[in-house]
mmCIF file as Biopython writes it, N, C-alpha, C and O atoms, coordinates in Angstrom:
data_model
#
loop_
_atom_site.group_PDB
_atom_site.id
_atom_site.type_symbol
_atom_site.label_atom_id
_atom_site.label_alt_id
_atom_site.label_comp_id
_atom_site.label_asym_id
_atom_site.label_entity_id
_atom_site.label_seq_id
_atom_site.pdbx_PDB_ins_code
_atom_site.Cartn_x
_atom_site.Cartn_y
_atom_site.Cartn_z
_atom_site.occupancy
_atom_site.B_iso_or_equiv
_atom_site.auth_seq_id
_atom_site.auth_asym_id
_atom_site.pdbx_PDB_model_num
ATOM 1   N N  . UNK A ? 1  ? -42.406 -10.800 1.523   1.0 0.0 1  A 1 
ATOM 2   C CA . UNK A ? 1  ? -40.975 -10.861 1.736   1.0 0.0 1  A 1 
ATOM 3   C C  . UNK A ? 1  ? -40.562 -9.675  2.597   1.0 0.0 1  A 1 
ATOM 4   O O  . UNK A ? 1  ? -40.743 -8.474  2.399   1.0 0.0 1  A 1 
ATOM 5   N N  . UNK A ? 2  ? -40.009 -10.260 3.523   1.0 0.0 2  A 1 
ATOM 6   C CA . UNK A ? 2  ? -39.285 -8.643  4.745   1.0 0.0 2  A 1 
ATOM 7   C C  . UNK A ? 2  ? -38.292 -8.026  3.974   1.0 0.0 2  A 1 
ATOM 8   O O  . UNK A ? 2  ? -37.399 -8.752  3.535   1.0 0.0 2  A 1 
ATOM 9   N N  . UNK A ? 3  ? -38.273 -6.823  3.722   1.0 0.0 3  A 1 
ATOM 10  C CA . UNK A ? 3  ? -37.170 -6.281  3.346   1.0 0.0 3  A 1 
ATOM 11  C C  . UNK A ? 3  ? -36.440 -5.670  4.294   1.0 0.0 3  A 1 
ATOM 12  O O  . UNK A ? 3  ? -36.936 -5.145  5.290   1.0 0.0 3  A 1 
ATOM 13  N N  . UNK A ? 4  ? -34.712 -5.723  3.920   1.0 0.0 4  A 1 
ATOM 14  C CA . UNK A ? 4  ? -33.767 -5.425  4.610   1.0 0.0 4  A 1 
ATOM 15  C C  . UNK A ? 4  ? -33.144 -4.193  3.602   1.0 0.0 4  A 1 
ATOM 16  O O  . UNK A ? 4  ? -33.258 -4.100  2.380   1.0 0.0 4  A 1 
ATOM 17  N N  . UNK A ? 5  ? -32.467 -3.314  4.522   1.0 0.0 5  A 1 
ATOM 18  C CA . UNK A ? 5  ? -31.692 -2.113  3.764   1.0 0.0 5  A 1 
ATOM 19  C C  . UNK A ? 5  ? -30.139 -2.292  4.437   1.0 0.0 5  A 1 
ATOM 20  O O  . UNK A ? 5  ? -29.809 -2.490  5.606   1.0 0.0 5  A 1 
ATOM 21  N N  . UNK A ? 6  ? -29.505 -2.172  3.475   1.0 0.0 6  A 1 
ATOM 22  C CA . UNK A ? 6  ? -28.459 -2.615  3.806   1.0 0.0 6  A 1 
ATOM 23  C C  . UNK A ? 6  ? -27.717 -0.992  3.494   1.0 0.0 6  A 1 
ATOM 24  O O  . UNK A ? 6  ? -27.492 -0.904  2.287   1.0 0.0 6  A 1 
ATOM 25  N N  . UNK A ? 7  ? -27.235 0.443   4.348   1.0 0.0 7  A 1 
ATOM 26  C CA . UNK A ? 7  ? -26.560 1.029   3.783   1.0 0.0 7  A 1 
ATOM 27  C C  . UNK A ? 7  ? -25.537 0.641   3.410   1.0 0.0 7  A 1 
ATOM 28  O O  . UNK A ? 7  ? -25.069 -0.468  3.665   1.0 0.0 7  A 1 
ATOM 29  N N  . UNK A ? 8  ? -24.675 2.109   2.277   1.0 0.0 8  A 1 
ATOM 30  C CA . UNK A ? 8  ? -23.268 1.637   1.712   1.0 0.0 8  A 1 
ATOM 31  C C  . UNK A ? 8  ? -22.528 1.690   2.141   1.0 0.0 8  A 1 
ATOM 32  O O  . UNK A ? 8  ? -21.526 1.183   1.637   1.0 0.0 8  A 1 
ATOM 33  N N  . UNK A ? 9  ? -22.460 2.310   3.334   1.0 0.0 9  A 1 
ATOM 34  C CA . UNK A ? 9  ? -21.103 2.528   4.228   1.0 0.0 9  A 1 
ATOM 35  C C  . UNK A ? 9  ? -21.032 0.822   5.019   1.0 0.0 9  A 1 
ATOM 36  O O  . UNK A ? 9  ? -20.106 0.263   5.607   1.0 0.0 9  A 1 
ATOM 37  N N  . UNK A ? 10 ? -22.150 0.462   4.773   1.0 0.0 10 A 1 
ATOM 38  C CA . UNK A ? 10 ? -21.878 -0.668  5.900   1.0 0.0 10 A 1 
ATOM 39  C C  . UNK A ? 10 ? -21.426 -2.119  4.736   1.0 0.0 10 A 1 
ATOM 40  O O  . UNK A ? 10 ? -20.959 -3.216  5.042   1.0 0.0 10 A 1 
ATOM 41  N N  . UNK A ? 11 ? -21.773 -1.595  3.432   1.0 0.0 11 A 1 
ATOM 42  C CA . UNK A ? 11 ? -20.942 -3.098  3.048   1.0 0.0 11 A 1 
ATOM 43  C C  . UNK A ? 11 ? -20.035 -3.223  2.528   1.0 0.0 11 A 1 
ATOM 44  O O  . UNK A ? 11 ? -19.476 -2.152  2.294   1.0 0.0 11 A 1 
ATOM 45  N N  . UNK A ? 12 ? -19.403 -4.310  2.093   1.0 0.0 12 A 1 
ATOM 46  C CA . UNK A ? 12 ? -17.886 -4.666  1.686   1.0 0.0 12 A 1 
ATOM 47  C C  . UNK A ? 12 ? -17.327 -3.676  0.525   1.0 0.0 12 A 1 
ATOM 48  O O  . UNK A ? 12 ? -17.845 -2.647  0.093   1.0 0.0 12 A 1 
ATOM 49  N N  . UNK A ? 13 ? -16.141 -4.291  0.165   1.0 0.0 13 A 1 
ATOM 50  C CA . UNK A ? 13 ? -15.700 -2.982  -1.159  1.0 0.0 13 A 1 
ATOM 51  C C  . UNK A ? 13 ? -14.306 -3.826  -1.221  1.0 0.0 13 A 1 
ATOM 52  O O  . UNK A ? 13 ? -13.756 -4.564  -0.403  1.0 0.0 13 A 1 
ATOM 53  N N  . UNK A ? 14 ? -13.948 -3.375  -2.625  1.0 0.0 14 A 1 
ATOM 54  C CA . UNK A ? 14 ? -12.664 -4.491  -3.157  1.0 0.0 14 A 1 
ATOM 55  C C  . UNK A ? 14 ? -12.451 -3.388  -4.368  1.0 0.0 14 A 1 
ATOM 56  O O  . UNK A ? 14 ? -13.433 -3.335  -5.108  1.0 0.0 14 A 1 
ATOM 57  N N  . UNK A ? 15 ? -11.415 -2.529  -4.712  1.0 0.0 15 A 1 
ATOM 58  C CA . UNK A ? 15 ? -10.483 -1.895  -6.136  1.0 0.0 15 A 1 
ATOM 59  C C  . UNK A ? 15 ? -9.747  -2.812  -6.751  1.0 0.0 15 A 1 
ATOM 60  O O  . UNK A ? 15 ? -8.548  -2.683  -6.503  1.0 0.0 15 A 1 
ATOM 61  N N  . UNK A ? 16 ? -10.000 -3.643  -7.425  1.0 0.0 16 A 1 
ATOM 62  C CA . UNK A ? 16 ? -8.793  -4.445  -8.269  1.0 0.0 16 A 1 
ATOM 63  C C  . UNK A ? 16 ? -8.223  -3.259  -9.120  1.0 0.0 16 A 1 
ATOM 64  O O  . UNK A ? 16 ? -7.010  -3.237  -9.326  1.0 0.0 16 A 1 
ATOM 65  N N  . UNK A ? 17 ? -9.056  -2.237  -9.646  1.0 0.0 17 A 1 
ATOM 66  C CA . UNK A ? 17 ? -8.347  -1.732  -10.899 1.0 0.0 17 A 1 
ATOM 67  C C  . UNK A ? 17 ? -9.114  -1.735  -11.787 1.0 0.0 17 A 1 
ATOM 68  O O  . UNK A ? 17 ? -9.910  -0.864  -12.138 1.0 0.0 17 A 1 
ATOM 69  N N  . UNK A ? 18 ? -8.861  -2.941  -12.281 1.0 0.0 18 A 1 
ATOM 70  C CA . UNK A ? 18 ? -10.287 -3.341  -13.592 1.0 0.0 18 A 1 
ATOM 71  C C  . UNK A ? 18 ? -11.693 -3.523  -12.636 1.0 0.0 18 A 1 
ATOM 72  O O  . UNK A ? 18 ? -12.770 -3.181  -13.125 1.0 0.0 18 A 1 
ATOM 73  N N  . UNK A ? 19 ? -11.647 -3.936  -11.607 1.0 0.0 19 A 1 
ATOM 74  C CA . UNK A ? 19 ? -12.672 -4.391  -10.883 1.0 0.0 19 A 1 
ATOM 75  C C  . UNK A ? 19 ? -13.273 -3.359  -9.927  1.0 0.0 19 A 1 
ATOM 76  O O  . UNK A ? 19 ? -12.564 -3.698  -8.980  1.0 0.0 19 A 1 
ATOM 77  N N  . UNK A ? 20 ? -14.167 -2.168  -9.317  1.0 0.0 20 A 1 
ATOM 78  C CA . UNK A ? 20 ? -14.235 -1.901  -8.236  1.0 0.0 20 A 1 
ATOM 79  C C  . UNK A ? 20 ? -16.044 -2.328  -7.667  1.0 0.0 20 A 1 
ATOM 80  O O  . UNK A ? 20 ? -17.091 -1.791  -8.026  1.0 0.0 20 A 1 
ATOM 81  N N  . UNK A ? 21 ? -15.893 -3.137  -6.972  1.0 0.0 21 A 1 
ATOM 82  C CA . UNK A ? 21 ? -17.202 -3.856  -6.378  1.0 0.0 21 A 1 
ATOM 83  C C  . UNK A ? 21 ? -17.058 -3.258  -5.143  1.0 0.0 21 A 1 
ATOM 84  O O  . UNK A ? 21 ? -16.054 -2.656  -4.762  1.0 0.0 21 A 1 
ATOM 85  N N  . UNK A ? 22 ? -18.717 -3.546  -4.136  1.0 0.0 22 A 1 
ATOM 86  C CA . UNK A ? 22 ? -19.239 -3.279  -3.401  1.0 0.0 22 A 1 
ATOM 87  C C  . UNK A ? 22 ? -20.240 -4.448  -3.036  1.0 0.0 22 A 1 
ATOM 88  O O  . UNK A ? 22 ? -20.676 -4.898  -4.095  1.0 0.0 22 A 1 
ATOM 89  N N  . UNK A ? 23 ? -20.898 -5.272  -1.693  1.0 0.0 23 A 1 
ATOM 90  C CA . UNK A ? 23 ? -20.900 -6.410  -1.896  1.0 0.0 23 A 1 
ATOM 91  C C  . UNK A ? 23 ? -21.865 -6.617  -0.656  1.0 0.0 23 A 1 
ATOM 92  O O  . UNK A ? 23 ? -21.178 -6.572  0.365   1.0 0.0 23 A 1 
ATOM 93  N N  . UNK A ? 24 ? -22.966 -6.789  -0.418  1.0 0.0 24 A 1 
ATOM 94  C CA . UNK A ? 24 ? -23.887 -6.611  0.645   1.0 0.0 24 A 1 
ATOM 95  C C  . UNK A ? 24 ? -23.598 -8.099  1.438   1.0 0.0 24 A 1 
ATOM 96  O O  . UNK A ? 24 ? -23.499 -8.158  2.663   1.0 0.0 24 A 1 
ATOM 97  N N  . UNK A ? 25 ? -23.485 -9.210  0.604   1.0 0.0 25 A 1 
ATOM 98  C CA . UNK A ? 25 ? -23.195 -10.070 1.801   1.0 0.0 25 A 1 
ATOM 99  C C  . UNK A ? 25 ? -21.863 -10.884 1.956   1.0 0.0 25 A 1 
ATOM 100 O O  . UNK A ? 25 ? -21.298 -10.788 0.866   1.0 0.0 25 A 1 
ATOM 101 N N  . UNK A ? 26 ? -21.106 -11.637 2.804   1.0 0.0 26 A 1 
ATOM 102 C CA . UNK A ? 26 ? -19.694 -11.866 3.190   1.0 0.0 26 A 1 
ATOM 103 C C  . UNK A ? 26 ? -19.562 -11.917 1.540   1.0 0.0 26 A 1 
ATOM 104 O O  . UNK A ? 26 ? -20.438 -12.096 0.694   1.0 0.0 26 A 1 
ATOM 105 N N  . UNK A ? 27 ? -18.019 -11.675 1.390   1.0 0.0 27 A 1 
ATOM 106 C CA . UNK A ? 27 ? -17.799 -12.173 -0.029  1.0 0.0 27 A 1 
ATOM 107 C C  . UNK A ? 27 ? -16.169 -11.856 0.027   1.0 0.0 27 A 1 
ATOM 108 O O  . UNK A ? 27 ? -15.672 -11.077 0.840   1.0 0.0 27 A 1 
ATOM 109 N N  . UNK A ? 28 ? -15.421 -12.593 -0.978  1.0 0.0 28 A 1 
ATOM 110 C CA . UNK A ? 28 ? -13.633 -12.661 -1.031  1.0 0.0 28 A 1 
ATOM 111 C C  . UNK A ? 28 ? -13.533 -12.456 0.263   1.0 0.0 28 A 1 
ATOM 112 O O  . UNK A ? 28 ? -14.067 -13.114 1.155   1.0 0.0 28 A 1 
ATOM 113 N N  . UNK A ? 29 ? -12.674 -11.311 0.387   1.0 0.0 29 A 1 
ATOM 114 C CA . UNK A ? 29 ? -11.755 -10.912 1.777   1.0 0.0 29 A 1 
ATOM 115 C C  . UNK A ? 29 ? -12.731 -10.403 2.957   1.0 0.0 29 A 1 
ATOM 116 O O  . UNK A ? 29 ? -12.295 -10.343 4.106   1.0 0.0 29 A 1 
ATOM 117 N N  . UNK A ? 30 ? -14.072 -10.033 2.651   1.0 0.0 30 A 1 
ATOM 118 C CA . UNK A ? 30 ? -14.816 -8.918  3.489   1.0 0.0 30 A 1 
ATOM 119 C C  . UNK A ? 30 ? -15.718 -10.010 3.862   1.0 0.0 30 A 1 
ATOM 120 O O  . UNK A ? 30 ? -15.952 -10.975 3.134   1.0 0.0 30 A 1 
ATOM 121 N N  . UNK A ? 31 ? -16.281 -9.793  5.185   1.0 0.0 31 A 1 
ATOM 122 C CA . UNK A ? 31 ? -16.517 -11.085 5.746   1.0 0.0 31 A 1 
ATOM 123 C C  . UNK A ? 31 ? -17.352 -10.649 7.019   1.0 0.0 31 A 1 
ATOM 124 O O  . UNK A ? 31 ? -16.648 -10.001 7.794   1.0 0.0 31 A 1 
ATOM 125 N N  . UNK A ? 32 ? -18.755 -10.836 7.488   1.0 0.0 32 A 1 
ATOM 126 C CA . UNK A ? 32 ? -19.508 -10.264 8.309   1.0 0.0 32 A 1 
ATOM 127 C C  . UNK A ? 32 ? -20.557 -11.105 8.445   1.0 0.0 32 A 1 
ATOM 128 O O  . UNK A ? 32 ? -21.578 -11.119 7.758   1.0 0.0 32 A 1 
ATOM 129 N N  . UNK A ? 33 ? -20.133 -12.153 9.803   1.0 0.0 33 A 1 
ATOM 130 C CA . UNK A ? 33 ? -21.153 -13.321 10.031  1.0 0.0 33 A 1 
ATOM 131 C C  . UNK A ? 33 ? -22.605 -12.635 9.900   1.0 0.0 33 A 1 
ATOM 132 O O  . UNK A ? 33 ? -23.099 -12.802 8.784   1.0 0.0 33 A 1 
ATOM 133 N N  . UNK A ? 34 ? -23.107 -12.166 10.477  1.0 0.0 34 A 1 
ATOM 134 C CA . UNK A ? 34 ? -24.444 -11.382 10.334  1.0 0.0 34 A 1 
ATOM 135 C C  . UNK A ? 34 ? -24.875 -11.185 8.862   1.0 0.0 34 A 1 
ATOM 136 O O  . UNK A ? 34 ? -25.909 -10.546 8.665   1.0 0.0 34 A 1 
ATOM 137 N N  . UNK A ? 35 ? -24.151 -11.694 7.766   1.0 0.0 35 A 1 
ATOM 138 C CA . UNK A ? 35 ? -24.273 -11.569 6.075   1.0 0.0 35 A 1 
ATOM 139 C C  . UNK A ? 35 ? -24.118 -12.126 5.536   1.0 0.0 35 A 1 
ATOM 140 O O  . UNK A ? 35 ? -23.582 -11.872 4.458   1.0 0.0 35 A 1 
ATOM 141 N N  . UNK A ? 36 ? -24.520 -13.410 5.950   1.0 0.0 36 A 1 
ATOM 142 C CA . UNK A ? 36 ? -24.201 -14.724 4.993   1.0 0.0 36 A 1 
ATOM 143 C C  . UNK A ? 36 ? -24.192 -15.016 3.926   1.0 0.0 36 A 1 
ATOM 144 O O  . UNK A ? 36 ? -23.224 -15.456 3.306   1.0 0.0 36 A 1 
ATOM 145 N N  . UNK A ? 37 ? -25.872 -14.713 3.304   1.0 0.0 37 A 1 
ATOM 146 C CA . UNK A ? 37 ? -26.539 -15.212 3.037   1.0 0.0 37 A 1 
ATOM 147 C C  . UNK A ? 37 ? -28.161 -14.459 2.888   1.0 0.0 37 A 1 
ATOM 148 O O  . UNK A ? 37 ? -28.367 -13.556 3.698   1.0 0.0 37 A 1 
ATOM 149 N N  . UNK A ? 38 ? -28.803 -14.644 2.332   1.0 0.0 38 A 1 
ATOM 150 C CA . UNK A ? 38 ? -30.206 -14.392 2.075   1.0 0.0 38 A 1 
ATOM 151 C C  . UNK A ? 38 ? -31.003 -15.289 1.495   1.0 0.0 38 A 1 
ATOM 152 O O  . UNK A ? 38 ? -31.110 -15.082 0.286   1.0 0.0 38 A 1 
ATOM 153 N N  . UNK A ? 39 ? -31.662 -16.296 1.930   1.0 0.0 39 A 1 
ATOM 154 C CA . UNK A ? 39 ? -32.274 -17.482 1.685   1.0 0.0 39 A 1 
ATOM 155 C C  . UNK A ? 39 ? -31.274 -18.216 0.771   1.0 0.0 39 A 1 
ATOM 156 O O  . UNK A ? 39 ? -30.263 -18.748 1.230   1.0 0.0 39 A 1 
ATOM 157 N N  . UNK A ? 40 ? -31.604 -18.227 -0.596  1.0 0.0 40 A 1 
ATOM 158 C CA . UNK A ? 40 ? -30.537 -19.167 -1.463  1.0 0.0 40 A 1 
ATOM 159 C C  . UNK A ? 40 ? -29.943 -18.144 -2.252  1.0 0.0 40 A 1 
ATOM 160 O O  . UNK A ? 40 ? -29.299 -18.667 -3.161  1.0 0.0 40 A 1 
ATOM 161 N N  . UNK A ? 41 ? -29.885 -16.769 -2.285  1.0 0.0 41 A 1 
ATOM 162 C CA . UNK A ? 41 ? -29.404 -15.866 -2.515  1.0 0.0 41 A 1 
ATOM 163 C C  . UNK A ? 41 ? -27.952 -15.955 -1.421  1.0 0.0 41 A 1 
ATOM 164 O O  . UNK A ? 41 ? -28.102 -15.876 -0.201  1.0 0.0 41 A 1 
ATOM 165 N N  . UNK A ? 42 ? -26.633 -16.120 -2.035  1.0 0.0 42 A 1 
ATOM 166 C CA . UNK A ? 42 ? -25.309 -16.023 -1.879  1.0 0.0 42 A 1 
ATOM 167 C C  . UNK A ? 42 ? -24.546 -14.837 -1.670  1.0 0.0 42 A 1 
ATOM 168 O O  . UNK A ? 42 ? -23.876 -14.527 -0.685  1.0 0.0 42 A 1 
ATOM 169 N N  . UNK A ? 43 ? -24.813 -13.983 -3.138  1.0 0.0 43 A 1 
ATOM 170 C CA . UNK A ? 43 ? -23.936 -12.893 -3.889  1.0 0.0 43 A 1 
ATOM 171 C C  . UNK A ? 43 ? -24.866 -11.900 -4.361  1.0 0.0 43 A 1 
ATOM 172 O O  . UNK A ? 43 ? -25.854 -12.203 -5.030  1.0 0.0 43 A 1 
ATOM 173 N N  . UNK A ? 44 ? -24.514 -10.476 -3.962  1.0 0.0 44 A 1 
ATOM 174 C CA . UNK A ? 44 ? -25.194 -9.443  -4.126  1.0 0.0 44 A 1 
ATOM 175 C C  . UNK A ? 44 ? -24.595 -8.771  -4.261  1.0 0.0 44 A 1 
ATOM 176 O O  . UNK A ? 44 ? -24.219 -8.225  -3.224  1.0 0.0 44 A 1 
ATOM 177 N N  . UNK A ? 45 ? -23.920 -8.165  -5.768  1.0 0.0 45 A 1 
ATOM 178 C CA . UNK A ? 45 ? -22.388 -7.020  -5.647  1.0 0.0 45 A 1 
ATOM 179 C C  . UNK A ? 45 ? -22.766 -5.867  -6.894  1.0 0.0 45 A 1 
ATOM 180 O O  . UNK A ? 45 ? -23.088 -6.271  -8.011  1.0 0.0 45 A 1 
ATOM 181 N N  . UNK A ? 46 ? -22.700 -4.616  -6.621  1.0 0.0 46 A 1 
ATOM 182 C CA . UNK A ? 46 ? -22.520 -3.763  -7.348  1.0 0.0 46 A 1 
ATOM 183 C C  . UNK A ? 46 ? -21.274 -3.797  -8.040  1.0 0.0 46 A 1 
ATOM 184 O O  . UNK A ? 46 ? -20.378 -3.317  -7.345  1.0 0.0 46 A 1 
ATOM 185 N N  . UNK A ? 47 ? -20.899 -4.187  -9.149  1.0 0.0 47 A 1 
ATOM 186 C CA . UNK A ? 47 ? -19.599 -4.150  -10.025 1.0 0.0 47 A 1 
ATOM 187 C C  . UNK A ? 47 ? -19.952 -3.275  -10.795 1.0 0.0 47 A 1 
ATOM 188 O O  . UNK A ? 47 ? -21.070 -2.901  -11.150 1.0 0.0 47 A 1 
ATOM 189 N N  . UNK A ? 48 ? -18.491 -2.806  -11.162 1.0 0.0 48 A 1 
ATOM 190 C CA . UNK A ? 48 ? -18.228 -1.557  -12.524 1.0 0.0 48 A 1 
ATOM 191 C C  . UNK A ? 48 ? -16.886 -1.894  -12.661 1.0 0.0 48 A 1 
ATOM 192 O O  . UNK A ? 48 ? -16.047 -1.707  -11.779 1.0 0.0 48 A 1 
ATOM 193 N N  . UNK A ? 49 ? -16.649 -2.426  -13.838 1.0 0.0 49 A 1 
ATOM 194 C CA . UNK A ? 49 ? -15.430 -3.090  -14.771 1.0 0.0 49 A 1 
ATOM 195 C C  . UNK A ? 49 ? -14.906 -2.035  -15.922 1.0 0.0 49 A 1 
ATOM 196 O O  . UNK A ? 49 ? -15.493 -1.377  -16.781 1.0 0.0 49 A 1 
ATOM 197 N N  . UNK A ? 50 ? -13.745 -2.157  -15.601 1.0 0.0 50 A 1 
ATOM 198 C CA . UNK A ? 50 ? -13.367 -1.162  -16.513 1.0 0.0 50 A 1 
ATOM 199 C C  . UNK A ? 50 ? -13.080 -1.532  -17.864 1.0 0.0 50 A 1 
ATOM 200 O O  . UNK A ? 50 ? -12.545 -2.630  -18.016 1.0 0.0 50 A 1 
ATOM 201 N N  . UNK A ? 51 ? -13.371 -0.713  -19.065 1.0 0.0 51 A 1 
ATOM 202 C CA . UNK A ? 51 ? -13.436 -1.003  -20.240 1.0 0.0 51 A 1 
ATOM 203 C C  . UNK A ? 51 ? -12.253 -1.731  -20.870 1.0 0.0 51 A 1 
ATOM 204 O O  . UNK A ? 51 ? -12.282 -2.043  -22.060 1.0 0.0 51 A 1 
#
């Protein structure tokens, strides 16, 4: 499998509040044709939900 590195500056990010994610490929509002997707892999998000 090729691996890809995706730094953090380069992917998405969303603060709901309760929610603050970070999001390697397109996802809600953040959106970067070049990031579709990763075979059948969709969604790739660092979440931290607040208690």
């Amino acid at each position: 499998m090729k691996k890809i590195i995706h730094k953090a500056d380069s992917r998405g990010h969303a603060n709901h509040g309760w929610l603050d994610t970070h999001h390697s490929f397109s996802f809600a509002s953040w959106y970067n044709p070049e990031r579709m997707n990763f075979g059948l892999l969709r969604v790739l998000n660092d979440d931290f939900v607040a208690p």
